[in-house]
C-alpha positions, 0 to 999 in steps of 0.5 A: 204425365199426359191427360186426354182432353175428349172434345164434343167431337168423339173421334177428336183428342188433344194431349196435354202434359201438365207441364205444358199446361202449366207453361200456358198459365204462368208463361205471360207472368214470368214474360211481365216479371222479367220486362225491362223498366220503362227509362226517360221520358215515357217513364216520366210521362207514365208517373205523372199522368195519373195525378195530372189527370186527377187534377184535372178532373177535380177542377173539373169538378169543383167547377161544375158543382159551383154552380149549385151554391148560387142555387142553394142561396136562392133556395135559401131566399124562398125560404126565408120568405116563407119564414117571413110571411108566416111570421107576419100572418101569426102576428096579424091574427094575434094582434086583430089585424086579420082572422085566421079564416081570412087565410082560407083564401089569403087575403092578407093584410098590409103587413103580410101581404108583401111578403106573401106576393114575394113568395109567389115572386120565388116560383117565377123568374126563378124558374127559368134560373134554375133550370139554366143552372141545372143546364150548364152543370149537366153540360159541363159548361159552368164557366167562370162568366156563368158562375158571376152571372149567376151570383150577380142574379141572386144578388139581385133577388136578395134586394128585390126581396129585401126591398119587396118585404121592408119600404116596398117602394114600387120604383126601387122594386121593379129596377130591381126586377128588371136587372134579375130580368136582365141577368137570367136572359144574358145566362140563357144566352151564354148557354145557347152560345156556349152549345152553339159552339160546341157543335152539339157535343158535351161541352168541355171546360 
């Protein structure tokens, strides 16, 4: 059986069987059906590139995302210091230490007063740690020497807090600023050496 396909052009007509129609459609499939397998090495290669590239790429995650739990911990400080300063104030006012209009523009009392100037100290050097955090993950370049310095910052912020909130000893306190100081400035340097030699590229771990 034969059907006349009519193009825009009206003086022009193509004849198509059924059968050739059929033939155009099911041709390739039966071609793929009846291919020979793949033997030997390229075989081999085929079986095990998906799960090489799987695990390549969830090491590759694992290490990019390592970098937030740094981030998170240090979230954690700033909040545990607000916790702190808030718990101090309420005991301030309840024992007559301070009245709560003295709040209105803070002017703390002794027992208070530290732990709020270290909730001001969370919204400063940490700026720049977590934007350089924020930067190596997105540029893939949450190496195993931005991960250890990163941990070695938030430990450093955890003492200074520590320190700041308890015997606030001022000589203990600035030594231990100065190493968060110090370790925020190696990571933006391992950051620029990391991009620098990148070529301007993403950088690949």
């Amino acid at each position: 059986m034969a059907v006349t396909l009519i193009s825009g052009d009206e003086n022009h007509h193509s004849r198509l069987t059924i059968s050739g129609c059929i033939n155009m459609v099911y041709g390739p499939l039966r071609i793929a059906a009846n291919a020979k397998p793949v033997h030997g090495a390229v075989a081999g290669l085929q079986d095990r590139a998906p799960a090489a590239l799987l695990r390549r790429g969830g090491a590759f995650h694992m290490q990019s995302t390592a970098i937030f739990w740094p981030m998170i911990v240090q979230v954690a400080l700033t909040i545990a210091a607000y916790a702190i300063m808030s718990a101090r104030r309420i005991a301030a006012v309840k024992s007559g230490e301070a009245r709560a209009r003295d709040f209105r523009i803070p002017s703390d009392p002794e027992s208070s007063a530290s732990a709020a100037r270290n909730v001001s100290s969370q919204f400063e050097l940490p700026v720049l740690f977590y934007v350089v955090c924020l930067a190596f993950q997105q540029t893939g370049g949450a190496d195993l020497v931005a991960l250890v310095l990163a941990w070695l910052f938030v430990a450093a912020r955890i003492a200074h807090a520590w320190v700041h909130m308890t015997s606030n000893i001022v000589l203990m306190r600035r030594r231990l600023f100065i190493l968060g100081f110090v370790i925020v400035i190696a990571m933006w340097g391992w950051f620029a050496i990391r991009i620098m030699f990148a070529g301007g590229s993403a950088i690949q771990v």
